[in-house]
N, CA, C and O atoms as a MOPAC input file, in Angstrom:
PM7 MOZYME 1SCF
protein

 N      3.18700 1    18.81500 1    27.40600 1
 C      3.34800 1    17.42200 1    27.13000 1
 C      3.65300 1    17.24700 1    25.64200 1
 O      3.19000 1    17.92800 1    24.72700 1
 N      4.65200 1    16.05300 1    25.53100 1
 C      5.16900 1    16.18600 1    23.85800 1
 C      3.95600 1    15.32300 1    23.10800 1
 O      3.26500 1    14.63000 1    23.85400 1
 N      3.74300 1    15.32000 1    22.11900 1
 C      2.71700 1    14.46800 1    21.12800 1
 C      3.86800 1    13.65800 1    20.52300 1
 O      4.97200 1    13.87000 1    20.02200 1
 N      2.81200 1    12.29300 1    20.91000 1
 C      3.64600 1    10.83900 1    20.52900 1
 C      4.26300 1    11.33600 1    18.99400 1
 O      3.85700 1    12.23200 1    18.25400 1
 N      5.54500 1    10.26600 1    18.81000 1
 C      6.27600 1    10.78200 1    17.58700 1
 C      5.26500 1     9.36300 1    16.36900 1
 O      4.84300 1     8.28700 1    16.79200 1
 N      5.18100 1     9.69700 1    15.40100 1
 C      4.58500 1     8.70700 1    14.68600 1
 C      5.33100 1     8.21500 1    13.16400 1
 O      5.40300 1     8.99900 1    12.21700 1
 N      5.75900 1     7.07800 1    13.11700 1
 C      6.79500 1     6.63700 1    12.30500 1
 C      6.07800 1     6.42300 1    11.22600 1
 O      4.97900 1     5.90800 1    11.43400 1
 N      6.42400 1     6.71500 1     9.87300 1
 C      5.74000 1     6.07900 1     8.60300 1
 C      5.98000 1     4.71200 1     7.95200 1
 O      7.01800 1     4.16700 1     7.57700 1
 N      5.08800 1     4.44400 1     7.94100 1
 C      5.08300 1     3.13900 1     7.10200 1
 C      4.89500 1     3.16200 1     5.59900 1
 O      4.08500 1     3.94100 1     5.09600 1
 N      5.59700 1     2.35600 1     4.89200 1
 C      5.43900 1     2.35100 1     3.26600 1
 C      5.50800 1     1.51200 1     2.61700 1
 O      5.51100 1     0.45800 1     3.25400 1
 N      5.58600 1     1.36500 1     1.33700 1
 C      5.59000 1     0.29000 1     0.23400 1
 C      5.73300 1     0.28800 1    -0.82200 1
 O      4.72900 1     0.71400 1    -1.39300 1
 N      6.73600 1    -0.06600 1    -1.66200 1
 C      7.07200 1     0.60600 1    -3.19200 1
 C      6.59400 1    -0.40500 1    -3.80300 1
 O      6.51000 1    -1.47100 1    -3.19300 1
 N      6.32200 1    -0.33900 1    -4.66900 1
 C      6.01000 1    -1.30300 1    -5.92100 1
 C      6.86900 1    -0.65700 1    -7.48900 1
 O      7.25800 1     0.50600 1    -7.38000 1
 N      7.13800 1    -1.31300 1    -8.78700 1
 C      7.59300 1    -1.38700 1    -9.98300 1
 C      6.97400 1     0.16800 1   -10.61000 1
 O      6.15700 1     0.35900 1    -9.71000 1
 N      6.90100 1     0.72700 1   -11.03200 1
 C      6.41700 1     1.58400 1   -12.09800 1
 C      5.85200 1     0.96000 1   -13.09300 1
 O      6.71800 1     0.92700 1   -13.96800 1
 N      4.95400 1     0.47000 1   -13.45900 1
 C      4.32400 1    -0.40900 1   -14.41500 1
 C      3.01800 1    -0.18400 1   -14.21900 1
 O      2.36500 1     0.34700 1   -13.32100 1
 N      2.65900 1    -0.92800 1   -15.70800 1
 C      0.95900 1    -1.20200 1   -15.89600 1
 C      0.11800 1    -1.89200 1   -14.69500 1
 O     -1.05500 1    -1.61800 1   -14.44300 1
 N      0.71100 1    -2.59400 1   -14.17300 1
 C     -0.07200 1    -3.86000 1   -13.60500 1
 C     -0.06200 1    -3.04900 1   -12.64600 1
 O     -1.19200 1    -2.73900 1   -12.26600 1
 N      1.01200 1    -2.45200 1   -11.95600 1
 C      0.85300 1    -1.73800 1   -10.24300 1
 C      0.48200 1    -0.52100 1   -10.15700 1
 O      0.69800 1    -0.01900 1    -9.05400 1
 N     -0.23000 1     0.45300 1   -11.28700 1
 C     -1.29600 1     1.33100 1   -11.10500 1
 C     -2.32100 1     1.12600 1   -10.85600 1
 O     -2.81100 1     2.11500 1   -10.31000 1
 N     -3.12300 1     0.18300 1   -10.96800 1
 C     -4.26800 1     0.04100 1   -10.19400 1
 C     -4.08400 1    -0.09400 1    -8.80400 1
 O     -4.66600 1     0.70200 1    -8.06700 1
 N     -3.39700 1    -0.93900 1    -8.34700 1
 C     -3.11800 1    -1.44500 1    -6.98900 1
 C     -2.48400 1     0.42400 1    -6.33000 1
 O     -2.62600 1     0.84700 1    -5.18300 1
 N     -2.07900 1     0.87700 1    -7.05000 1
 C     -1.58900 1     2.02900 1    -6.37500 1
 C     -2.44700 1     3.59600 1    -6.02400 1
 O     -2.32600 1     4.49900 1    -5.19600 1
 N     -3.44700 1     3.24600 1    -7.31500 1
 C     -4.41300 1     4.32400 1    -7.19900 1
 C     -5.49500 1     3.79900 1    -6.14400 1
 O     -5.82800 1     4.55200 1    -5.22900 1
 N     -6.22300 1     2.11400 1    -6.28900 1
 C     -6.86100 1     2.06600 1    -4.70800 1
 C     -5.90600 1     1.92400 1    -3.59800 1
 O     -6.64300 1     2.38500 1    -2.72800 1
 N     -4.86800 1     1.64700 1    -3.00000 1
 C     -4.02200 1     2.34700 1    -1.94100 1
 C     -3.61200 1     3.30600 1    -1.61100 1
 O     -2.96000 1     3.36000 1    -0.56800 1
 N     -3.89000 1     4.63000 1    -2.52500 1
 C     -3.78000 1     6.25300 1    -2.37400 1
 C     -5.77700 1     6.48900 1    -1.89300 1
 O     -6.14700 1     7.03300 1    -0.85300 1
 N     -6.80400 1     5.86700 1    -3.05700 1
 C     -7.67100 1     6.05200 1    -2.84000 1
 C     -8.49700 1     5.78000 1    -1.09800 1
 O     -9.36600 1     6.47300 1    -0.57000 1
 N     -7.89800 1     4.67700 1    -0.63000 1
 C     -8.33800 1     4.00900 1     1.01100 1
 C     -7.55400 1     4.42700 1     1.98100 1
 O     -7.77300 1     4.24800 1     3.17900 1
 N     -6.30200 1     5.18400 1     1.35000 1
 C     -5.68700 1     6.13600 1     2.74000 1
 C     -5.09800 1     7.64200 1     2.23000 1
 O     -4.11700 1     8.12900 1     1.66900 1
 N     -6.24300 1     7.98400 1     2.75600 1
 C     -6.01000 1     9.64200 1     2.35900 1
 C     -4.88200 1    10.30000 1     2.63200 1
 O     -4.62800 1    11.37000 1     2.07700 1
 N     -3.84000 1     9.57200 1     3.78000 1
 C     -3.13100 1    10.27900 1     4.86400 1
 C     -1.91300 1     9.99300 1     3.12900 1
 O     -1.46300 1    10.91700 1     2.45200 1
 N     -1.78700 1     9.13700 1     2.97600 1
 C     -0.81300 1     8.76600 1     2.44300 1
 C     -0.37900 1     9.42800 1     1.30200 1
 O     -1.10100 1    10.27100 1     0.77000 1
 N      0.94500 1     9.08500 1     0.77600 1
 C      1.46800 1    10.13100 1    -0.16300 1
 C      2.32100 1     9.07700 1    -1.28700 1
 O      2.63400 1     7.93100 1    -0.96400 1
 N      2.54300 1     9.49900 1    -2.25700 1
 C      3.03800 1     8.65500 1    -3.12700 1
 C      4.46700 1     9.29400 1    -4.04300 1
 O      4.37000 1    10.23700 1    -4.82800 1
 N      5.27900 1     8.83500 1    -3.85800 1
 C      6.51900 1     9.23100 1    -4.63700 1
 C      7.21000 1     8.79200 1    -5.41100 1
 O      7.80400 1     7.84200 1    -4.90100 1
 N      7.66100 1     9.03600 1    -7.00900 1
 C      7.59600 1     8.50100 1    -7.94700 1
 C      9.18300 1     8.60700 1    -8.34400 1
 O      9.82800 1     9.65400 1    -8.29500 1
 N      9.62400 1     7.50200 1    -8.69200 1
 C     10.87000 1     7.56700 1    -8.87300 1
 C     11.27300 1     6.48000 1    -9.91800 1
 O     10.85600 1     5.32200 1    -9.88300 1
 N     12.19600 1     7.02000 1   -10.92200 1
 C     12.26500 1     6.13000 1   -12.05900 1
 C     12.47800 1     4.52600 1   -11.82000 1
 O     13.47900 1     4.04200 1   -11.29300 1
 N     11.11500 1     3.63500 1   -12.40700 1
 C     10.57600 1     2.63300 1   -12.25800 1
 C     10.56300 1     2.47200 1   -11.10300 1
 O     10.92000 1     1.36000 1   -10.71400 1
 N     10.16600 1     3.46400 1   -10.10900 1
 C      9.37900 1     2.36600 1    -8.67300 1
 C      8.78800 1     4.05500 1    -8.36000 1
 O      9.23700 1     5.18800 1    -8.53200 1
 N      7.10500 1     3.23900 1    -7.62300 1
 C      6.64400 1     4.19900 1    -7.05300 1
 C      6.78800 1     3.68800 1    -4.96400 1
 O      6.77100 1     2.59200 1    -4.40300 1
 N      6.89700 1     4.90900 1    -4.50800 1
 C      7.11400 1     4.19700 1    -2.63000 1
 C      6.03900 1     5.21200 1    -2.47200 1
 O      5.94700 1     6.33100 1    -2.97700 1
 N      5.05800 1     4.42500 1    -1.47100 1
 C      3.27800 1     4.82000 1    -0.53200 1
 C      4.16200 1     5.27900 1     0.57900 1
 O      5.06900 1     4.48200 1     0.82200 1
 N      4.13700 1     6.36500 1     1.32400 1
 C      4.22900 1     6.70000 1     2.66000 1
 C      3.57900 1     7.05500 1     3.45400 1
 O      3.22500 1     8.21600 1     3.24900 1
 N      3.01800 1     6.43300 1     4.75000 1
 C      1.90500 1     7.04600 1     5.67500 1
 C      1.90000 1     7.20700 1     6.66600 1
 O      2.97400 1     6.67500 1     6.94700 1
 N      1.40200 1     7.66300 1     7.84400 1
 C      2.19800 1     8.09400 1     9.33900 1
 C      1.35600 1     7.13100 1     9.69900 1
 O      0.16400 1     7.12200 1     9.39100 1
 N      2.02500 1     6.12800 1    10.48000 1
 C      1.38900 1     5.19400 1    11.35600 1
 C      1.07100 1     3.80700 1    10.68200 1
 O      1.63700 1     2.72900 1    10.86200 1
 N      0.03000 1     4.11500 1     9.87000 1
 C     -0.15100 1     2.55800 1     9.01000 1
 C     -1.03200 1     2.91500 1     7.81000 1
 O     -1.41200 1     4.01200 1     7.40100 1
 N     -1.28300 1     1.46600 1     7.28900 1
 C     -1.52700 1     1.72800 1     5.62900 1
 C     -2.59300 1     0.36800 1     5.19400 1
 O     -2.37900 1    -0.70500 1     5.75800 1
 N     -3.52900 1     0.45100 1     4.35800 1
 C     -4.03400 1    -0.69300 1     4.10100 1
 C     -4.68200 1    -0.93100 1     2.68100 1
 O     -5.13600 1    -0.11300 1     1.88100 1
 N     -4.59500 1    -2.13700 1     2.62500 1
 C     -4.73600 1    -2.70000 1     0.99100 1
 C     -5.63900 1    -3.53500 1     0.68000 1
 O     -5.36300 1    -4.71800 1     0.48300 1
 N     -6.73300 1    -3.10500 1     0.59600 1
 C     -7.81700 1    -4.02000 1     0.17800 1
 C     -8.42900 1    -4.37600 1    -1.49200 1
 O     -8.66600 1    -3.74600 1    -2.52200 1
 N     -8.50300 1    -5.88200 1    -0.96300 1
 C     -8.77300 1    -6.48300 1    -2.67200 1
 C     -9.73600 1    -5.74800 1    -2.96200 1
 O     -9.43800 1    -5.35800 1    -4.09000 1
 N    -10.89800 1    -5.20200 1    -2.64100 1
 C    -12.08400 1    -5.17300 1    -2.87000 1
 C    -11.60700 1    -3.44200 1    -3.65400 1
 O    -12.09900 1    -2.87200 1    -4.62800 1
 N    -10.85100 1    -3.16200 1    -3.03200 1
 C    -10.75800 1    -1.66900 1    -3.81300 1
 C     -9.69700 1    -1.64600 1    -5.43600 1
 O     -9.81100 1    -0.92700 1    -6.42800 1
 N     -8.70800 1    -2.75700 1    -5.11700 1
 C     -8.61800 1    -3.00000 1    -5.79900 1
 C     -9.04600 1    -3.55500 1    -7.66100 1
 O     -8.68800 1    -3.25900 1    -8.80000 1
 N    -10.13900 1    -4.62600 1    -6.89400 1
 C    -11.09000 1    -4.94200 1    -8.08900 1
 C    -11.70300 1    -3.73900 1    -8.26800 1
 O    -11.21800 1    -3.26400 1    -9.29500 1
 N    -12.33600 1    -3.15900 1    -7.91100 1
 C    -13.19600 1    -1.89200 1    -8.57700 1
 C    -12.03000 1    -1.12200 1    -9.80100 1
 O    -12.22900 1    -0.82200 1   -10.97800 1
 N    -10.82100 1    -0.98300 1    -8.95900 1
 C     -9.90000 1     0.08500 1    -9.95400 1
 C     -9.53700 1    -0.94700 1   -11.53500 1
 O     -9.29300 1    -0.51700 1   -12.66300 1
 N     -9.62000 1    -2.32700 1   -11.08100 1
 C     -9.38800 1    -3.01300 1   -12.58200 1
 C    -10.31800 1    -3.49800 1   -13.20800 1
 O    -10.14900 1    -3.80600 1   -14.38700 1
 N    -11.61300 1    -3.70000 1   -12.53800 1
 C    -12.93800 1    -4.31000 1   -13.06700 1
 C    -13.03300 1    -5.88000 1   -12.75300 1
 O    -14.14400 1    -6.40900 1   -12.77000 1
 N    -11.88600 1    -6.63400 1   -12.46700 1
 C    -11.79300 1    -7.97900 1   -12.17300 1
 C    -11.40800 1    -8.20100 1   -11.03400 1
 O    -10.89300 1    -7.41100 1   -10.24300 1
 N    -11.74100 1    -9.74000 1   -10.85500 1
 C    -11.28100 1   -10.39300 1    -9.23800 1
 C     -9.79800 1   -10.22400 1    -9.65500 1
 O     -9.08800 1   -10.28200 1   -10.65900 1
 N     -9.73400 1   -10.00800 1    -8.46100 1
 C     -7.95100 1    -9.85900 1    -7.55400 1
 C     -7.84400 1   -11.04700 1    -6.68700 1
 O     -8.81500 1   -11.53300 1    -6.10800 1
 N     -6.66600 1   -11.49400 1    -6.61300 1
 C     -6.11300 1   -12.29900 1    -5.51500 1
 C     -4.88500 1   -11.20000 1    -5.22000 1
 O     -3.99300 1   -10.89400 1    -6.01100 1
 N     -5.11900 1   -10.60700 1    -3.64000 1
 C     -4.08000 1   -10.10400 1    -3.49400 1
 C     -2.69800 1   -10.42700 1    -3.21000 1
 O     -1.97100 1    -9.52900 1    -2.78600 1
 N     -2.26900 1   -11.52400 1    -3.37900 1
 C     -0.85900 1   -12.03200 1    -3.54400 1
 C     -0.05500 1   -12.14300 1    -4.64800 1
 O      1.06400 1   -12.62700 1    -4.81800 1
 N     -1.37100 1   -11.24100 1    -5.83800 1
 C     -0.68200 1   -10.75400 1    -6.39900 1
 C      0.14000 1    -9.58200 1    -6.57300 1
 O      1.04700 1    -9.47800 1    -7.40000 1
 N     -0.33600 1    -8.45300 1    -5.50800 1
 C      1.27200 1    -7.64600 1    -5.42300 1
 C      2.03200 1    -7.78200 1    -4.93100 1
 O      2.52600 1    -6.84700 1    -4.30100 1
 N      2.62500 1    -9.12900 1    -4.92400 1
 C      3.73100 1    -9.21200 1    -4.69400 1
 C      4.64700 1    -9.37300 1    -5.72300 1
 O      5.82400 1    -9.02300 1    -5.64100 1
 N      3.87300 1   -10.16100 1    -7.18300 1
 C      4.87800 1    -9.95700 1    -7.96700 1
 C      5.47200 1    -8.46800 1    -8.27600 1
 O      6.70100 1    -8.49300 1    -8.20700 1
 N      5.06500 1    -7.46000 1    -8.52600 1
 C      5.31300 1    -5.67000 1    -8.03500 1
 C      6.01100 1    -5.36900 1    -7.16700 1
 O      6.67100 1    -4.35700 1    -7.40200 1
 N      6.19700 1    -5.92600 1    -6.01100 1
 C      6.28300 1    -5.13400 1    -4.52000 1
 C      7.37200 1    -5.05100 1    -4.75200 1
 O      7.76200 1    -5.78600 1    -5.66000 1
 N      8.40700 1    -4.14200 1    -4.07700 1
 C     10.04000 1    -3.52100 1    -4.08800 1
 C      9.82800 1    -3.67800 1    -2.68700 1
 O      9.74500 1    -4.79100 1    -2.16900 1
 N      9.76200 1    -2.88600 1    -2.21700 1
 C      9.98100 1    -3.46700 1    -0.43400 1
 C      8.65600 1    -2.67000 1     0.51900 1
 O      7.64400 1    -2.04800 1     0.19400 1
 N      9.18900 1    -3.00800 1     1.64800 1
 C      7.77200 1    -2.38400 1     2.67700 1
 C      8.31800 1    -2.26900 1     3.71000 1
 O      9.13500 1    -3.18300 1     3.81900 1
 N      8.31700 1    -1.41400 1     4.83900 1
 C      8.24000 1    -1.43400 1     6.03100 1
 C      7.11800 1    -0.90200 1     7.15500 1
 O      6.32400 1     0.00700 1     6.91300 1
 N      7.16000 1    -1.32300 1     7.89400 1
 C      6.15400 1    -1.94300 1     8.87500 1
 C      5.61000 1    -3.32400 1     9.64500 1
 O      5.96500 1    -4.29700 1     8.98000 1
 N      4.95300 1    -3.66900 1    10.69000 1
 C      4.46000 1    -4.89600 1    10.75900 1
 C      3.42900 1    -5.35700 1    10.29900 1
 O      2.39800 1    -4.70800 1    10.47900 1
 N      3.36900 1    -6.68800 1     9.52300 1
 C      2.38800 1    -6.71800 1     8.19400 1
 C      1.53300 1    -7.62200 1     8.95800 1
 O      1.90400 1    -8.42800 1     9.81100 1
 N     -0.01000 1    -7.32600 1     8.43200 1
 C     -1.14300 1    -8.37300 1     9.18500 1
 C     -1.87800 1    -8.54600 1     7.74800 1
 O     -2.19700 1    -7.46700 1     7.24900 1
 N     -2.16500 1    -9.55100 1     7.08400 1
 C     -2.48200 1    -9.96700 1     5.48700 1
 C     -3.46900 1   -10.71700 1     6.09500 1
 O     -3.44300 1   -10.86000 1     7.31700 1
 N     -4.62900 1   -11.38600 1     5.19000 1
 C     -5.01700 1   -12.38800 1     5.00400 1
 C     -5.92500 1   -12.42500 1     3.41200 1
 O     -5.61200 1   -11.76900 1     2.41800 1
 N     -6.74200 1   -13.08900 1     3.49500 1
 C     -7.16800 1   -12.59200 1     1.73400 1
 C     -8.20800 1   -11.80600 1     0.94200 1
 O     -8.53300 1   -11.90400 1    -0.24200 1
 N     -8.82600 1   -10.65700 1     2.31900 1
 C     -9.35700 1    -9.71900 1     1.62200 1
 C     -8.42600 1    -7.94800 1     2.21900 1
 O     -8.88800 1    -6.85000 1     1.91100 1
 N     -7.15400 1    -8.12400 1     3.05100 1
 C     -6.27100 1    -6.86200 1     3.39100 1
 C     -4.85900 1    -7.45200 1     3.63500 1
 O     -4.52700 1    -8.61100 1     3.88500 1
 N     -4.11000 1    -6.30800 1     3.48900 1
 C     -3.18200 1    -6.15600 1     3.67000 1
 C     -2.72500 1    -4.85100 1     4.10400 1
 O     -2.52900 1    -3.85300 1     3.41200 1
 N     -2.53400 1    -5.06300 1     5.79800 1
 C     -1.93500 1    -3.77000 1     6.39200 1
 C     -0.99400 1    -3.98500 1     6.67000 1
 O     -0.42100 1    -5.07300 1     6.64000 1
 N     -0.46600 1    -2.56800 1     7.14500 1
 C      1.08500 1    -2.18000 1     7.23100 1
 C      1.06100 1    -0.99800 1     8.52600 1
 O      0.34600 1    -0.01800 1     8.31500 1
 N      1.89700 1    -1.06000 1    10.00200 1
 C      1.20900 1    -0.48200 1    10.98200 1
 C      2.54400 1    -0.77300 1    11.58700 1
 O      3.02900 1    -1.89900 1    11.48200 1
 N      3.18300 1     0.22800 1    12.24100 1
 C      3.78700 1     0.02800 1    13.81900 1
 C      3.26300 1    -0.41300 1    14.91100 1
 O      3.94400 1    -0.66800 1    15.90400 1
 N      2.24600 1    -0.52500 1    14.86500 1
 C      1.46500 1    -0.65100 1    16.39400 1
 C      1.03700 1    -2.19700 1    16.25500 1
 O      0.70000 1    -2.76900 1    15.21700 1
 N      1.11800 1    -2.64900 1    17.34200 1
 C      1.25000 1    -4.44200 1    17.30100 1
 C     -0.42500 1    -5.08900 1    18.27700 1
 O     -0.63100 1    -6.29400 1    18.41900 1

């Protein structure tokens, strides 16, 4: 029997000050994931899905987060996105 195929999901953000934090707790809350660095943009890749929580966030900067703020950062994403205002995932599966 074949093993289901599993599509990655990702998310680049700017190369900058502001989107290293946000990038080290989104490497830190999904182990699976991998990060690839490319002049001024970094892209998250993960098999299946991915998630972004404020709360890990604030720890990596010391202050409250509103996470709508990576969006000023974000370069693009794919996956189907389920947000509200303490996550932001990223998942094929509906």
């Amino acid at each position: 029997m074949n093993a289901p195929i599993v599509s990655n999901v990702f998310i680049a953000f700017q190369d900058n000050e502001e989107s290293r934090p946000i990038i080290d707790a989104i490497l830190a809350d999904n182990p699976q994931a991998t990060a690839v660095h490319s002049p001024g943009l970094v892209k998250i890749d993960a098999p299946g899905s991915l998630v972004i929580r404020r709360t890990s966030i604030e720890e990596q900067t010391g202050q409250r987060f509103d996470l709508q703020q990576i969006h000023v950062n974000l370069v693009t994403l794919s996956g189907h996105i389920d947000e509200d205002d303490d996550e932001l995932s990223l998942s094929w599966l509906r």
